[in-house]
Structure formats: C-alpha cells, structure tokens
mmCIF file of the C-alpha atoms, coordinates in Angstrom:
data_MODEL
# 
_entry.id   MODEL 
# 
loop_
_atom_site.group_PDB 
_atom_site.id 
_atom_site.type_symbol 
_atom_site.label_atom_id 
_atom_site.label_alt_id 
_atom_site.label_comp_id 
_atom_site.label_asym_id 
_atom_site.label_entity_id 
_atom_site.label_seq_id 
_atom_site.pdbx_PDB_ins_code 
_atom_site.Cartn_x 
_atom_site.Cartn_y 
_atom_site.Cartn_z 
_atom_site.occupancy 
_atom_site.B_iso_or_equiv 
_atom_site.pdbx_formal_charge 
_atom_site.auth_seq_id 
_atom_site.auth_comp_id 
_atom_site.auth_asym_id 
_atom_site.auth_atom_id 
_atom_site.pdbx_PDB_model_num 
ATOM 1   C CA . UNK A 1 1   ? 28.575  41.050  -70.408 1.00 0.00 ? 1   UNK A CA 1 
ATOM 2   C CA . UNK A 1 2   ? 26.524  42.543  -67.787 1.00 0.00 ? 2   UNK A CA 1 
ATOM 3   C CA . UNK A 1 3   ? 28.370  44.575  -64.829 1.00 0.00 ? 3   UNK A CA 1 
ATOM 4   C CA . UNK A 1 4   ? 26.189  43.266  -61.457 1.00 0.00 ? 4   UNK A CA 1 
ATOM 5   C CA . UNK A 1 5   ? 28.603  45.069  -59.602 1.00 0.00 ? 5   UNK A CA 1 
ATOM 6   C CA . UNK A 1 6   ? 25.653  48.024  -58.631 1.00 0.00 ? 6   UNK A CA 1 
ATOM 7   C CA . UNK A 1 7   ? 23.197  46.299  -58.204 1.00 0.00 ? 7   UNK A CA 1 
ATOM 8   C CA . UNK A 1 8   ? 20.636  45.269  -55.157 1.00 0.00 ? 8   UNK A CA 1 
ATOM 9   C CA . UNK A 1 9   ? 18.349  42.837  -55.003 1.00 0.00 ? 9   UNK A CA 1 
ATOM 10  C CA . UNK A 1 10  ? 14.928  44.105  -54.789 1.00 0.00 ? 10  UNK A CA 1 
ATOM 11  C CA . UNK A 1 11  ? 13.317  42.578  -51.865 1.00 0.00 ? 11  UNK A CA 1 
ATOM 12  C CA . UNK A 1 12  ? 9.097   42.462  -51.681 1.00 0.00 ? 12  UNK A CA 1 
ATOM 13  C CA . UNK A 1 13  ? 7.576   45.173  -49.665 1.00 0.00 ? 13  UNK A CA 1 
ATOM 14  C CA . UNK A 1 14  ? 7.546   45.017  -45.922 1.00 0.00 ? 14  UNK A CA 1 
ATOM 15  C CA . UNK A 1 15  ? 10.018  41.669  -46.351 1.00 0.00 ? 15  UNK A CA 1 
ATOM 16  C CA . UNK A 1 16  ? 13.217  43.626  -44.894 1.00 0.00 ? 16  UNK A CA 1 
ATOM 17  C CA . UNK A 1 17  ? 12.480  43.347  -41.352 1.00 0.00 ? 17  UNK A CA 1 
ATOM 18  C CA . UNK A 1 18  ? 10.321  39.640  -41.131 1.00 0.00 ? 18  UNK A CA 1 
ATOM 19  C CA . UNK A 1 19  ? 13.360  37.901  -39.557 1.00 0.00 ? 19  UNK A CA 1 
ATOM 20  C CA . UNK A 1 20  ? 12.822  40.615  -36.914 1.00 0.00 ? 20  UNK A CA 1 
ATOM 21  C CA . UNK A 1 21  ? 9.313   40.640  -36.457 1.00 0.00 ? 21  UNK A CA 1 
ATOM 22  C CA . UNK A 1 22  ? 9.060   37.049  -35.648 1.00 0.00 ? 22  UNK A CA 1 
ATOM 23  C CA . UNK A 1 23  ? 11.818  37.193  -32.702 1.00 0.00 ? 23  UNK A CA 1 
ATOM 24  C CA . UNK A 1 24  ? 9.801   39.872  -31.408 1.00 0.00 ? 24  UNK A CA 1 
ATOM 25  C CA . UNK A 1 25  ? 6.528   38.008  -31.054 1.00 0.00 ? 25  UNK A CA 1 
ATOM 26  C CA . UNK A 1 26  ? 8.340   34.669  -30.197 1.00 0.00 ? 26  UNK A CA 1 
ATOM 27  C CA . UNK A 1 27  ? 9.717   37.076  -27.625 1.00 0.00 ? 27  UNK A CA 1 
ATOM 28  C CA . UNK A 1 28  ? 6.400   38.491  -26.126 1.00 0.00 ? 28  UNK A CA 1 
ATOM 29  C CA . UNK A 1 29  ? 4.492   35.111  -26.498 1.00 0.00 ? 29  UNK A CA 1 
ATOM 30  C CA . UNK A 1 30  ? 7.259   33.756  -24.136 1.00 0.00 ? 30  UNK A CA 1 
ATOM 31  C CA . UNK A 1 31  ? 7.336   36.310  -22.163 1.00 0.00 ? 31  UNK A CA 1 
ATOM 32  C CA . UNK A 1 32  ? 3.797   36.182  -21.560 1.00 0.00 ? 32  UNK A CA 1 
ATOM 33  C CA . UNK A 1 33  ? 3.818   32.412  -20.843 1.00 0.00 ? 33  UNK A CA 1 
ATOM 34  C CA . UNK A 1 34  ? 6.826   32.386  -18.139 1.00 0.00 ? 34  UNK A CA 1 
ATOM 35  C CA . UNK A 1 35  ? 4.609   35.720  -16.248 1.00 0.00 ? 35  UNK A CA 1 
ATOM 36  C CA . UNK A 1 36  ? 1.652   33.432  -16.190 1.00 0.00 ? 36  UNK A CA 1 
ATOM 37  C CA . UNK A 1 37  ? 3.448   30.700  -14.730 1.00 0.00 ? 37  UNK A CA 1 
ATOM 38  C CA . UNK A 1 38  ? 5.342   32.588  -12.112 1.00 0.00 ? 38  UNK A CA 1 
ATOM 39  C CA . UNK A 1 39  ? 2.215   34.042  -11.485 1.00 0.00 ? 39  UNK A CA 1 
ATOM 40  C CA . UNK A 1 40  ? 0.379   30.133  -11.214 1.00 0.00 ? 40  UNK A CA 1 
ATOM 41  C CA . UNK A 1 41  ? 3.317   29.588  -9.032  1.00 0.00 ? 41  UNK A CA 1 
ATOM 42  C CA . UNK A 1 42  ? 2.933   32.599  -6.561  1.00 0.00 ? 42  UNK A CA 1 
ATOM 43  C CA . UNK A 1 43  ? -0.537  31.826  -6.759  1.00 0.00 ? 43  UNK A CA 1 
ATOM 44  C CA . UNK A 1 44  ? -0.764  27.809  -5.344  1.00 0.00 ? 44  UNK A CA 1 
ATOM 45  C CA . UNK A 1 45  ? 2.400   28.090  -3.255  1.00 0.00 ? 45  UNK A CA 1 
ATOM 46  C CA . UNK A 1 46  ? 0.465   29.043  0.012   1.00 0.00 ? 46  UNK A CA 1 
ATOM 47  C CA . UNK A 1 47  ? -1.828  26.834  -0.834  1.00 0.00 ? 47  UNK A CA 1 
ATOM 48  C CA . UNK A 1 48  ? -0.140  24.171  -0.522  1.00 0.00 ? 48  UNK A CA 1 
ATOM 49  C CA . UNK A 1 49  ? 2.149   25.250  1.539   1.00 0.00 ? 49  UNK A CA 1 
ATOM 50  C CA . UNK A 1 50  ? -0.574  25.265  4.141   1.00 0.00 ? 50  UNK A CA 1 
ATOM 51  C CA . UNK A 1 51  ? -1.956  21.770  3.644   1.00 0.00 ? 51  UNK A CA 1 
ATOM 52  C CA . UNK A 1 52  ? 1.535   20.784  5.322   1.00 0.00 ? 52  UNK A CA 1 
ATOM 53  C CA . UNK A 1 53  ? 1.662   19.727  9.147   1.00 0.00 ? 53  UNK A CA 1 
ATOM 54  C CA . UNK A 1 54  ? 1.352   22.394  11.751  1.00 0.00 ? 54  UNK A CA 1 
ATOM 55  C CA . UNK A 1 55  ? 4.873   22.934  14.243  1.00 0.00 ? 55  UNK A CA 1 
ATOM 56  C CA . UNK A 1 56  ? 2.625   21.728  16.757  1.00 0.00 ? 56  UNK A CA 1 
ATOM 57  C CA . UNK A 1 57  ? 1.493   18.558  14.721  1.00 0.00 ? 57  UNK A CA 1 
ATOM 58  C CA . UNK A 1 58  ? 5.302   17.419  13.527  1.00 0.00 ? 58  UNK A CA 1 
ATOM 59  C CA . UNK A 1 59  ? 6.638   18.135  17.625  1.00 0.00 ? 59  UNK A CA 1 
ATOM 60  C CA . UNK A 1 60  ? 3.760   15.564  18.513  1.00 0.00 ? 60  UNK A CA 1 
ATOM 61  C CA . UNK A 1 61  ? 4.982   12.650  15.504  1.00 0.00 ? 61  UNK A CA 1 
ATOM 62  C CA . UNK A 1 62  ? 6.004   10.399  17.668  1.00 0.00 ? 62  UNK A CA 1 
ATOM 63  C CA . UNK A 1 63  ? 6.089   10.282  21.717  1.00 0.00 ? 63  UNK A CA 1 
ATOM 64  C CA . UNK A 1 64  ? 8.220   8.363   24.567  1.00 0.00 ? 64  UNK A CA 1 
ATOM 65  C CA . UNK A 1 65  ? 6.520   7.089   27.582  1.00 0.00 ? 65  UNK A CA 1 
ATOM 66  C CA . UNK A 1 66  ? 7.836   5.886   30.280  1.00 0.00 ? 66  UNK A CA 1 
ATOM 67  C CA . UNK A 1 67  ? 5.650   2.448   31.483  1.00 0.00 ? 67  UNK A CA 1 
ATOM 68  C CA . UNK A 1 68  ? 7.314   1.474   34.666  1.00 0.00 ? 68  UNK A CA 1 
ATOM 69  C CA . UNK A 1 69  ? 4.906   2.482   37.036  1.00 0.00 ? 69  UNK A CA 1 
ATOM 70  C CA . UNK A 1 70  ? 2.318   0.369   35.376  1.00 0.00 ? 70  UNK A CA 1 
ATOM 71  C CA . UNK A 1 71  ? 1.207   -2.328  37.424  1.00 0.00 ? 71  UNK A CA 1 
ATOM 72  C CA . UNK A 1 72  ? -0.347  -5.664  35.858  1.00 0.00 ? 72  UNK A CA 1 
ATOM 73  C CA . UNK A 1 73  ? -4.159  -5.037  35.579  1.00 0.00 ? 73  UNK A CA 1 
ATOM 74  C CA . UNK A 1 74  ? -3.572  -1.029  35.323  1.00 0.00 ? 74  UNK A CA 1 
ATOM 75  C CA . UNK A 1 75  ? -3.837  1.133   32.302  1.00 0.00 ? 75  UNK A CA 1 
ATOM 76  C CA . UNK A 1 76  ? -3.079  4.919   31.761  1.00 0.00 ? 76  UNK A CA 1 
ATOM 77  C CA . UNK A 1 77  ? -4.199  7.513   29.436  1.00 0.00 ? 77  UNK A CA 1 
ATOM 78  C CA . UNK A 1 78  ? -1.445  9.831   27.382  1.00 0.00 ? 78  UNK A CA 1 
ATOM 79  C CA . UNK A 1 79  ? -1.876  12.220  24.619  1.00 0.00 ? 79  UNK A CA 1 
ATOM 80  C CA . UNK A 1 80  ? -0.307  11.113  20.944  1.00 0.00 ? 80  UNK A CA 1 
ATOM 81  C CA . UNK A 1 81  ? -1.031  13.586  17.998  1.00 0.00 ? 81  UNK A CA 1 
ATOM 82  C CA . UNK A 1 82  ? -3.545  15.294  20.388  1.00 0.00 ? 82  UNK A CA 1 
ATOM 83  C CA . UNK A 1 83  ? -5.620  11.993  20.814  1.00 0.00 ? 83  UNK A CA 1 
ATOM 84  C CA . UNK A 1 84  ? -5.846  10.037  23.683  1.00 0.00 ? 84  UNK A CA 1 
ATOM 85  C CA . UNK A 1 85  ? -3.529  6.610   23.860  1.00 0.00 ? 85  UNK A CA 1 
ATOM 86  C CA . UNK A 1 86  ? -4.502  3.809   26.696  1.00 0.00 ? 86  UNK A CA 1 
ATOM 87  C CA . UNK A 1 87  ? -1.656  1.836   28.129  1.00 0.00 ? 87  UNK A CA 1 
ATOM 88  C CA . UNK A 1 88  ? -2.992  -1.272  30.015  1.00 0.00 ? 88  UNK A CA 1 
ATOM 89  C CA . UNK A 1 89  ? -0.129  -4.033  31.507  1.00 0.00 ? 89  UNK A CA 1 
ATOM 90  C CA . UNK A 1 90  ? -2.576  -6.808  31.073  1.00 0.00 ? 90  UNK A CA 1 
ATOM 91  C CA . UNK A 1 91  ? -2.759  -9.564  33.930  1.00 0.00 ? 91  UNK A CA 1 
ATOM 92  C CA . UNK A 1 92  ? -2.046  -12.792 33.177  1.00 0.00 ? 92  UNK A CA 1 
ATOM 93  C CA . UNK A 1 93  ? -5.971  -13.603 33.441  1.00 0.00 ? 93  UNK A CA 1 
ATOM 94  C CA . UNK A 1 94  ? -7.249  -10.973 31.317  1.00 0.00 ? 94  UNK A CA 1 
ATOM 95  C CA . UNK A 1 95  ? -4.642  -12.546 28.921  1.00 0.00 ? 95  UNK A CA 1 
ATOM 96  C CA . UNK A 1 96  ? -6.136  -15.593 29.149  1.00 0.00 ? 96  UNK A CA 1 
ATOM 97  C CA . UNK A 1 97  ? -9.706  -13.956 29.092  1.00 0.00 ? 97  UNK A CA 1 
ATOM 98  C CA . UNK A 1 98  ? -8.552  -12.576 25.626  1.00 0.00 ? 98  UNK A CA 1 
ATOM 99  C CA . UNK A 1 99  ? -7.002  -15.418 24.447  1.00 0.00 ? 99  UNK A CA 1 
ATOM 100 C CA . UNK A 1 100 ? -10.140 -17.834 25.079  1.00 0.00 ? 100 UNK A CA 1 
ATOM 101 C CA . UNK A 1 101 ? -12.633 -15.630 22.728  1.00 0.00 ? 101 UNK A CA 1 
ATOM 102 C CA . UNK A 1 102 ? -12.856 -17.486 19.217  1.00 0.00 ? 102 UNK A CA 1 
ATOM 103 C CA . UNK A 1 103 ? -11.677 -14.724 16.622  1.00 0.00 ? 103 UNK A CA 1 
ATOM 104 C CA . UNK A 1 104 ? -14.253 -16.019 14.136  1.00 0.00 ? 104 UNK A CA 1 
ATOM 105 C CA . UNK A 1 105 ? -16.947 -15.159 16.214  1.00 0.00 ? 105 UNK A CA 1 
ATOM 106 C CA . UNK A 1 106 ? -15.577 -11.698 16.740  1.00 0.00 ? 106 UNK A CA 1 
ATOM 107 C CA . UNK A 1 107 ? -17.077 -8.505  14.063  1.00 0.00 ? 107 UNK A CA 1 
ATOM 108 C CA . UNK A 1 108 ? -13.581 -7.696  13.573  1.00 0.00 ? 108 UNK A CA 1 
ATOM 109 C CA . UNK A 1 109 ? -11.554 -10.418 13.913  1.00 0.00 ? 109 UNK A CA 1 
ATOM 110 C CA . UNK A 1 110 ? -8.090  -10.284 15.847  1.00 0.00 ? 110 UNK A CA 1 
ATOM 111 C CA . UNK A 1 111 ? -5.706  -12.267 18.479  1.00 0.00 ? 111 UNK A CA 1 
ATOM 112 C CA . UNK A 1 112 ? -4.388  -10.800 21.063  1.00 0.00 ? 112 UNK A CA 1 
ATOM 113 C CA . UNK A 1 113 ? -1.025  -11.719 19.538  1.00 0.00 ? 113 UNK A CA 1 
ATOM 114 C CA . UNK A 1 114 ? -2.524  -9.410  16.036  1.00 0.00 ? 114 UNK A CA 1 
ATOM 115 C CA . UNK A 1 115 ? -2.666  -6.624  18.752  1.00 0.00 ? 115 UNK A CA 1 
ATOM 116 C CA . UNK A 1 116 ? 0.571   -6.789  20.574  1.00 0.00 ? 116 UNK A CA 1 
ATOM 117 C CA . UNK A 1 117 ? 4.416   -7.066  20.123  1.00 0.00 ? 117 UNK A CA 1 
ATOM 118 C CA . UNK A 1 118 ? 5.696   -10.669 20.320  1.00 0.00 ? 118 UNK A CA 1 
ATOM 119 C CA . UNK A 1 119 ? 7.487   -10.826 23.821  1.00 0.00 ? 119 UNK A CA 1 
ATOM 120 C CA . UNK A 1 120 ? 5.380   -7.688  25.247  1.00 0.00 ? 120 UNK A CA 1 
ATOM 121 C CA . UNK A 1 121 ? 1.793   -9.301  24.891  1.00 0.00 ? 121 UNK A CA 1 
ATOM 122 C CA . UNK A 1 122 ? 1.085   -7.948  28.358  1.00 0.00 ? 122 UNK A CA 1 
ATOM 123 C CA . UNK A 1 123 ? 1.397   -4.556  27.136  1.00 0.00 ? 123 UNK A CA 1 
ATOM 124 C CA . UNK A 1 124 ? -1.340  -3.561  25.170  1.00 0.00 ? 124 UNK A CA 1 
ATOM 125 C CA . UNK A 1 125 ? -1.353  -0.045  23.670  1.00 0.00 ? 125 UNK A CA 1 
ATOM 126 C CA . UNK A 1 126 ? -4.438  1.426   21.573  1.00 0.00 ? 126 UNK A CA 1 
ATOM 127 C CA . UNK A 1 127 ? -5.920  4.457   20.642  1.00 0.00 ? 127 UNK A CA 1 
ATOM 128 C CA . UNK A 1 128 ? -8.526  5.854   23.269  1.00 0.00 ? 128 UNK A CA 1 
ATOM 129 C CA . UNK A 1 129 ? -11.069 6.414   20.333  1.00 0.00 ? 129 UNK A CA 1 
ATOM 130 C CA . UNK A 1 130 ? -14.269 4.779   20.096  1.00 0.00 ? 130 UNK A CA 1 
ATOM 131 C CA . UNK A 1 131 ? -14.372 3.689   16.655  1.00 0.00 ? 131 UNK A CA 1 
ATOM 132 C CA . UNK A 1 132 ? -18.451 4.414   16.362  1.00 0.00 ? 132 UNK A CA 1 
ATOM 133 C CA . UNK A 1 133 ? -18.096 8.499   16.665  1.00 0.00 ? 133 UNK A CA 1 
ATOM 134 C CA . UNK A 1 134 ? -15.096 9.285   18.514  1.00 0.00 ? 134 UNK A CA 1 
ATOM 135 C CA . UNK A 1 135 ? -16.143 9.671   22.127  1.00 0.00 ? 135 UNK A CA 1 
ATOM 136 C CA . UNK A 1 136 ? -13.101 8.383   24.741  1.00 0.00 ? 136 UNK A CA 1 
ATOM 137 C CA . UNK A 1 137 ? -14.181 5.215   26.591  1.00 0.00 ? 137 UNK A CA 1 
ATOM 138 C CA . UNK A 1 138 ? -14.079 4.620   30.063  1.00 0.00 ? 138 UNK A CA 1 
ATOM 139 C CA . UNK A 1 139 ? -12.162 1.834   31.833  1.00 0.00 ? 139 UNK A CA 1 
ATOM 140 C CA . UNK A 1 140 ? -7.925  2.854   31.483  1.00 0.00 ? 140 UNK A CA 1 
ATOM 141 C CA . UNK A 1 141 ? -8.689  5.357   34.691  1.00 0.00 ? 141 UNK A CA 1 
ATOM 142 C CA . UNK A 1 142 ? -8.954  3.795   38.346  1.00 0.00 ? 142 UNK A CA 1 
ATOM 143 C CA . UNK A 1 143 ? -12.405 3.109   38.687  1.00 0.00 ? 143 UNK A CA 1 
ATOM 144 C CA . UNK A 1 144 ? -13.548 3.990   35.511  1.00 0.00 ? 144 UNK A CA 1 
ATOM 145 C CA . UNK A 1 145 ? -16.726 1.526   34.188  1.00 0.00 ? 145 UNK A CA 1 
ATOM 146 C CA . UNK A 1 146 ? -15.029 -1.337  31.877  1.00 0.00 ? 146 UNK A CA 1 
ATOM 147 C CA . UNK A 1 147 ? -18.196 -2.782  30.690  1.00 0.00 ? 147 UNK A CA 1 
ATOM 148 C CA . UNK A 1 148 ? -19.041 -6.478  30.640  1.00 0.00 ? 148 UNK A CA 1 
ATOM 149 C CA . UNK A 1 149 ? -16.290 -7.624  29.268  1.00 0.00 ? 149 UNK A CA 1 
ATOM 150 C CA . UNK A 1 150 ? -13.710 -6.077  31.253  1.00 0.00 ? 150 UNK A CA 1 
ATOM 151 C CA . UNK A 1 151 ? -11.589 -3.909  28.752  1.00 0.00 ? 151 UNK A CA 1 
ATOM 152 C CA . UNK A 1 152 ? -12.936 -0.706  27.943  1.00 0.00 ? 152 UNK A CA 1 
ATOM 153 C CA . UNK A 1 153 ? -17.005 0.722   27.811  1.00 0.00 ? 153 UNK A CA 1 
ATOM 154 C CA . UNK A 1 154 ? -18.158 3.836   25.759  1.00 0.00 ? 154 UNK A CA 1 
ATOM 155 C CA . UNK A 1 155 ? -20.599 5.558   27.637  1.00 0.00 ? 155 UNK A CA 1 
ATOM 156 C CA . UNK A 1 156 ? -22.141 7.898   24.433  1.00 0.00 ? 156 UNK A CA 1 
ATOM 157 C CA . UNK A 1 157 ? -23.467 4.933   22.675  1.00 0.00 ? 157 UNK A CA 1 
ATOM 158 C CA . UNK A 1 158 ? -22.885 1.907   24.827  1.00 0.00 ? 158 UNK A CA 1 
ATOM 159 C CA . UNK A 1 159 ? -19.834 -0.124  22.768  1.00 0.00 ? 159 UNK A CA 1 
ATOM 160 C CA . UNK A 1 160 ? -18.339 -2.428  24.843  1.00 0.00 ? 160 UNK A CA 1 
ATOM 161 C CA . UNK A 1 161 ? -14.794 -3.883  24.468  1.00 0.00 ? 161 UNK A CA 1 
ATOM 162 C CA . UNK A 1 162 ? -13.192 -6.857  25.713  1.00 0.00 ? 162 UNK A CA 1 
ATOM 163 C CA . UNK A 1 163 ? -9.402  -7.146  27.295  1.00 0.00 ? 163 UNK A CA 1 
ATOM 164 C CA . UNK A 1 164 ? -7.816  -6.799  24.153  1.00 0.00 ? 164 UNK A CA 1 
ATOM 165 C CA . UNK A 1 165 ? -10.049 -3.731  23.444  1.00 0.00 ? 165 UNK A CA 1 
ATOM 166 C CA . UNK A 1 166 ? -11.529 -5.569  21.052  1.00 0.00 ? 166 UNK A CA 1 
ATOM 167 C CA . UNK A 1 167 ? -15.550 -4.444  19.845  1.00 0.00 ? 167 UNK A CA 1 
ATOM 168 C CA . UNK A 1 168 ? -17.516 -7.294  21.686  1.00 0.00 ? 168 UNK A CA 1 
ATOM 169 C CA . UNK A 1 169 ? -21.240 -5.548  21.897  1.00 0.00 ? 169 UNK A CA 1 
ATOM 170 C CA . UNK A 1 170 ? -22.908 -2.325  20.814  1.00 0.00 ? 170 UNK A CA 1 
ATOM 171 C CA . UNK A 1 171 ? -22.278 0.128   17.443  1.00 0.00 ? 171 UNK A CA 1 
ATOM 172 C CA . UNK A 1 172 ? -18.855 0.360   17.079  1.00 0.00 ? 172 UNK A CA 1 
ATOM 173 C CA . UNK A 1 173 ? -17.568 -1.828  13.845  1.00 0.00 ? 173 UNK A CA 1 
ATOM 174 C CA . UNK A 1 174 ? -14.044 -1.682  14.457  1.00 0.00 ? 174 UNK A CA 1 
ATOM 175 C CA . UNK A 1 175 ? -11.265 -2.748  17.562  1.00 0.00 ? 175 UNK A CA 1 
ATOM 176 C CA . UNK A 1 176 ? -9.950  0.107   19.038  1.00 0.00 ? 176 UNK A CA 1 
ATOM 177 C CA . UNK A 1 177 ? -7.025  1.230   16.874  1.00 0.00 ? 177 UNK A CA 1 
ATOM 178 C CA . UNK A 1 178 ? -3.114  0.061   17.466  1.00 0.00 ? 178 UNK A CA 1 
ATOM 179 C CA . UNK A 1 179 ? -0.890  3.224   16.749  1.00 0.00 ? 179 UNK A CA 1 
ATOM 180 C CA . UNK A 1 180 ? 2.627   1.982   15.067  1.00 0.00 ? 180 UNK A CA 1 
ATOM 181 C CA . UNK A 1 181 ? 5.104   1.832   18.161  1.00 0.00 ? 181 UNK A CA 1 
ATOM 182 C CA . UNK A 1 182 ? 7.844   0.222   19.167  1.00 0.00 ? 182 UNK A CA 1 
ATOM 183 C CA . UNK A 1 183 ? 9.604   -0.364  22.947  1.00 0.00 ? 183 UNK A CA 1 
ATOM 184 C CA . UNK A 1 184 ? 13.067  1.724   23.121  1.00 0.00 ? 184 UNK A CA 1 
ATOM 185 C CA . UNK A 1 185 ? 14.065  -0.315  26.255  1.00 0.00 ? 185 UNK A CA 1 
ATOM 186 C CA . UNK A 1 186 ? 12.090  -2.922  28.505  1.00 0.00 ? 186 UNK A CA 1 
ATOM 187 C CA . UNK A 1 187 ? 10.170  0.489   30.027  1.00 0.00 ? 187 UNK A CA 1 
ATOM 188 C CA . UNK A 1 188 ? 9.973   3.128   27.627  1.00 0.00 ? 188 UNK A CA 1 
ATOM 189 C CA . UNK A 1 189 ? 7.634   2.605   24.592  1.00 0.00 ? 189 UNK A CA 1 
ATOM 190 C CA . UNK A 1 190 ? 7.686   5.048   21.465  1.00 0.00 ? 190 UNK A CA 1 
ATOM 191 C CA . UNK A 1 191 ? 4.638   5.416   20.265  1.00 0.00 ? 191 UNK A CA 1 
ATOM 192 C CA . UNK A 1 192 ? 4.455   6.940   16.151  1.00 0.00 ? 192 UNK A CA 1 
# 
C-alpha cells in the first residue's frame, strides 16, 4: 500500500487562480454596466424633467370666476392657461335663437344643451380661440362686432359664430372649444 499522505494534486498550468479570474471580470463587466446606466440616467433626467409643466403653467390649472355681475345678453373675457375664456349669460332669445338652428345642418354638429351644464344653459363658457388659426374673436366685449349671427365674429379670416358660438360661416371647421368646468356655487364657476 501506497502512503498518499504527501502528496498534491497537480493542477494544469495557469488553473490555480480561474475561480478568481472570472469574479474579477464578472466584477468589471458589472461595474461597467451600472456606470453606463447611472450615466443614461444623469443624462435624460433634465430632459425630461423639463418636458414637465412650468410653476407658472400648474398655478394657472384651473381658475375661479366670479359671474355675478354678468347680466343676461353680456359676456366677459378672462385668462385660463394663458388663453382667453368668454363668459356670455345668454338671453332667453339668443337661447331660443340657438335652439331653433337644425344641428344636422350645422359643420360641426352640437345643441346648445351639448355645450352647456344642464340647469345653467344660460351660461355659456368657451374658449376665446378661433378654431381656423387662433386669432381671438370679437363680440364678448361691449360693442365688439358679433357677426351675422349674433355670437362671436373673427375678424383675421371672417368665421362667424352663432349664439352658442357655434361655426355658422367662413374657415373655421370646428365650434369654439368648451374647457372642462364646473359651477362651485350659483356664481362662481371653476373653470379646468
């Protein structure tokens, strides 16, 4: 019998350290990997960080006016998300005015009722955006021009709108917008 007592077992050449080697490069290739990520990170952070809404933009989300002073047949202009918003009390005649038009006749087809809140349809409340290109039509100031059909008339390209600022005649291919809002008591409307 054979004493293995002294002996070693002969390894191949370069074979002692191999568990070692591959930690290192597991190591570096991980390394490398998490420094090019942070570094994607650092990279698209402002980026989209500045996509986000302005201080300015987020303070003007939503506004509260006050319609009390609105008389029927009267309209005012305010500012909502740095665009102009007309507020008309509609009289019981342009109402009806509105009411008579046959929607199926209209370009873009809507009531009245489509355009105001159920209880409130004297109050109607639009954007003060011509939908052509953008100019601000005339008729919510005191003796502005309403055009022909007695709502609201945009004097860069002629669109005219009817009671319910709705496109009767000229370029435009849309109503004038209705911004989401909702009345916070039987004179305050919050508009956004």
């Amino acid at each position: 019998m054979a004493d293995h007592a002294g002996t070693e077992a002969v390894l191949p050449q370069g074979a002692e350290g191999a568990g070692e080697g591959v930690r290192r490069r597991d190591f570096i290739n991980i390394a490398a990997v998490s420094a090019a990520g942070v570094g994607g990170v650092v990279t698209l952070l402002p980026l989209i960080s500045q996509m986000a809404p302005s201080a300015d933009v987020l303070a003007e989300s939503s506004t509260e006016i006050d319609i009390s002073a609105i008389q029927p047949g009267q309209a005012i202009k305010a500012i909502f998300r740095k665009q102009p918003v007309f507020i008309r009390n509609l009289t019981p005649a342009e109402i009806e005015d509105a009411n008579k038009v046959d929607v199926g006749s209209l370009r873009d087809p809507e009531s009245l009722k489509d355009r105001t809140k159920e209880g409130k349809e004297n109050w109607l409340i639009t954007m003060g955006v011509c939908t052509h290109l953008g100019c601000v039509p005339l008729g919510a100031g005191e003796g502005e021009v309403k055009g022909e059909f007695g709502g609201y008339f945009c004097p860069c390209h002629g669109s005219s709108y009817d009671t319910a600022a709705r496109i009767r005649k000229g370029p435009a291919p849309k109503n004038l917008m209705v911004p989401e809002y909702a009345f916070t008591s039987d004179t305050i409307v919050k508009i956004g």
